[in-house]
FIROBA-32094 format. One record per residue (C-alpha): x, y, z; residue in three letters. Coordinates in pm, whole numbers. Layout:
<pts>
<pt xx="X" yy="Y" zz="Z" type="ALA"/>
...
</pts>
This chain:
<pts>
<pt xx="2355" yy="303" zz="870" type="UNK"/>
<pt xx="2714" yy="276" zz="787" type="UNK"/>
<pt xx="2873" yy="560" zz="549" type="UNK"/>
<pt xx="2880" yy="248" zz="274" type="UNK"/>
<pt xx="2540" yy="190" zz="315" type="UNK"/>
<pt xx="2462" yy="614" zz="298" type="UNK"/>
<pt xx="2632" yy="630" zz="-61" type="UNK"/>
<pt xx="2500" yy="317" zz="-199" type="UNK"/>
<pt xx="2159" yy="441" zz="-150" type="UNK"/>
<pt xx="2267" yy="808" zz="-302" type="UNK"/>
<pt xx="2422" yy="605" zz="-587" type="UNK"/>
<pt xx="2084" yy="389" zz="-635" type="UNK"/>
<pt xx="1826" yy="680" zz="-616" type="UNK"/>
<pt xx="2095" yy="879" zz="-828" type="UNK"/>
<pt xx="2092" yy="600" zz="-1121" type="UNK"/>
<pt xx="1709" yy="535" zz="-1072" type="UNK"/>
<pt xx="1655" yy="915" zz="-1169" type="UNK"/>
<pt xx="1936" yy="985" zz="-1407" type="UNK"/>
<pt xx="1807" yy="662" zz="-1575" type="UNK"/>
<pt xx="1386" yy="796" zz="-1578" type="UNK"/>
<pt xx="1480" yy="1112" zz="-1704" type="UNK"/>
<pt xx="1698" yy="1072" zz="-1936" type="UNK"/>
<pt xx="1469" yy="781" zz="-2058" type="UNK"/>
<pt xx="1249" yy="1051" zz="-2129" type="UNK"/>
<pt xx="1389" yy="1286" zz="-2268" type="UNK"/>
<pt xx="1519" yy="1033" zz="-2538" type="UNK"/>
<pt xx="1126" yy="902" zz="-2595" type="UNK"/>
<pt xx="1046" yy="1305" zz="-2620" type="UNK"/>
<pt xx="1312" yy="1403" zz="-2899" type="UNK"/>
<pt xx="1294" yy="1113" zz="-3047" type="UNK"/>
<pt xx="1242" yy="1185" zz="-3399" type="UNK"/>
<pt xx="949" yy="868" zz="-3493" type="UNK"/>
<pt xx="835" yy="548" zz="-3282" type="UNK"/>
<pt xx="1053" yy="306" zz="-3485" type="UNK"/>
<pt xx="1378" yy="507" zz="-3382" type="UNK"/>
<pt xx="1680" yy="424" zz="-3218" type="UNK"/>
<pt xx="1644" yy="739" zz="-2985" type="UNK"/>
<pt xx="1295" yy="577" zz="-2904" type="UNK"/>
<pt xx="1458" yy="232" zz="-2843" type="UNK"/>
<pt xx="1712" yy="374" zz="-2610" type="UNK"/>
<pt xx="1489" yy="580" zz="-2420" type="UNK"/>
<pt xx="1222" yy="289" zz="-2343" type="UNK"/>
<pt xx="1477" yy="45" zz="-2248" type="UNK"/>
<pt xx="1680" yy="350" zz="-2003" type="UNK"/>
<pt xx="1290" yy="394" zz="-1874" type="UNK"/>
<pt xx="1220" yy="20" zz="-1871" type="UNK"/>
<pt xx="1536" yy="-10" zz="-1661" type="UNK"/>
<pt xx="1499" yy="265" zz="-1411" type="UNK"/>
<pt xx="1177" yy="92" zz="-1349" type="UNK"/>
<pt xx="1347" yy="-225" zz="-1265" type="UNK"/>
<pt xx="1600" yy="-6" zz="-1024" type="UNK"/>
<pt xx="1281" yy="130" zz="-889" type="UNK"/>
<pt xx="1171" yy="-231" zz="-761" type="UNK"/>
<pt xx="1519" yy="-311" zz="-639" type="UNK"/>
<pt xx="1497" yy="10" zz="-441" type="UNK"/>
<pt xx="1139" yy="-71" zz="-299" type="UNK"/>
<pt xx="1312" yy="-388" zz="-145" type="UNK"/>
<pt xx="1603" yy="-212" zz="66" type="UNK"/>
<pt xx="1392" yy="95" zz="191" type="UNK"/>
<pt xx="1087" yy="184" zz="397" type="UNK"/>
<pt xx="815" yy="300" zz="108" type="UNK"/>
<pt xx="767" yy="577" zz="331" type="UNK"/>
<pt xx="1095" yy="727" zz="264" type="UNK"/>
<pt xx="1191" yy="594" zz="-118" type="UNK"/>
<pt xx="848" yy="727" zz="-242" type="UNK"/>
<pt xx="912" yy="1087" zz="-172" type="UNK"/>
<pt xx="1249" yy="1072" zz="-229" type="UNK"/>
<pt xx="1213" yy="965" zz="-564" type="UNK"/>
<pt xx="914" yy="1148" zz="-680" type="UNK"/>
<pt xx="1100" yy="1484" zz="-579" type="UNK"/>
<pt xx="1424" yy="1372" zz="-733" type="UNK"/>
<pt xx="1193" yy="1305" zz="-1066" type="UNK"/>
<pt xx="1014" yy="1635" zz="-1028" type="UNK"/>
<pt xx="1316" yy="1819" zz="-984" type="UNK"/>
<pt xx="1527" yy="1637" zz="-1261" type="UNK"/>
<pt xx="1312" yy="1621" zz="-1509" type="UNK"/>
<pt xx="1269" yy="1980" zz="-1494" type="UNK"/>
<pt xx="1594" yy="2015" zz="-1533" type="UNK"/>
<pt xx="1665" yy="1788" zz="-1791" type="UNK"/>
<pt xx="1386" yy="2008" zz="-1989" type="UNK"/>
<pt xx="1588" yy="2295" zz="-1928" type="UNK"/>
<pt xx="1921" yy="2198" zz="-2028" type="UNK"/>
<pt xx="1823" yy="1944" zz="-2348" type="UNK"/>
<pt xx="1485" yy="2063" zz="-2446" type="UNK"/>
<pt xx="1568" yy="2442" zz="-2410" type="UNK"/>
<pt xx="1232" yy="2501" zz="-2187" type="UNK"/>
<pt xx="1226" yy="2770" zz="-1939" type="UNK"/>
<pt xx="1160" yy="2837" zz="-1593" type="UNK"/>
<pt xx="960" yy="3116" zz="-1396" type="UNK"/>
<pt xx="1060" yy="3210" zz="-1072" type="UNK"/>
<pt xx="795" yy="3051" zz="-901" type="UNK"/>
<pt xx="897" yy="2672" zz="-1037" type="UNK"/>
<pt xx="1249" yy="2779" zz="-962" type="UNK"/>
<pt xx="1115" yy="2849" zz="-631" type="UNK"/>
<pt xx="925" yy="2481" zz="-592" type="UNK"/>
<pt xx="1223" yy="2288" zz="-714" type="UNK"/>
<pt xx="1416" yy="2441" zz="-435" type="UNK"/>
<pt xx="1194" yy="2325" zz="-172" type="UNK"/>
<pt xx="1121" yy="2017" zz="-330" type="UNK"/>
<pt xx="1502" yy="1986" zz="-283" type="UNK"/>
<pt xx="1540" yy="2111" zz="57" type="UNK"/>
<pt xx="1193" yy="1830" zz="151" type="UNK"/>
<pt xx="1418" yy="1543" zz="32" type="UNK"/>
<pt xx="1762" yy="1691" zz="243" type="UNK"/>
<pt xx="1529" yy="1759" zz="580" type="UNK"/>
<pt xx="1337" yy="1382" zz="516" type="UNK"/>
<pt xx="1631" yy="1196" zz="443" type="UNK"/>
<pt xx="1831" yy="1182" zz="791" type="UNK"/>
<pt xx="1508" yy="1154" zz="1001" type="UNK"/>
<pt xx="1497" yy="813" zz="750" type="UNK"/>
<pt xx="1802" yy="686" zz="867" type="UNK"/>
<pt xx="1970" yy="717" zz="539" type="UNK"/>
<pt xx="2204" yy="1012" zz="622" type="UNK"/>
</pts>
């Protein structure tokens, strides 16, 4: 896989989880249902999903599942965090990191890196 090919997948599992949890983090503080928070986080949601499927076409399930339901994990804790002012112990800290370190050690062996 070219170098091209290596950053164009970072950028489209990047935007596919930026997009997710931001999605829902706009659907959580959203104030009511018939908001324009709301609106904005179903349609960033809505479109993540659609990156989702693009992503599904152009790798090996085998390798974009994982991938992406660590990056979620992992950024949607953090996203709590740093907009919803939640807190992490030491042990989540602690599963986040090897969460992390599962998608750094999986991702080569896929022949994305």
């Amino acid at each position: 896989m070219s170098s091209f090919d290596w950053l164009k997948s970072l950028g489209l599992f990047a935007v596919y989880v930026g997009m997710s949890c931001f999605g829902l983090y706009l659907l959580k503080a959203a104030p009511a249902w018939l908001s324009l928070r709301f609106a904005a986080g179903f349609v960033l949601y809505a479109l993540g999903a659609g990156l989702w499927l693009v992503i599904l076409r152009s790798h090996p399930l085998s390798v974009a599942f994982p991938v992406a339901a660590g990056a979620l994990m992992v950024g949607t804790a953090l996203v709590g965090v740093l907009f919803l002012g939640e807190g992490l112990s030491g042990m989540q800290m602690a599963g986040a990191g090897l969460i992390f370190l599962g998608i750094v050690l999986m991702v080569p062996r896929a022949g994305l890196g």
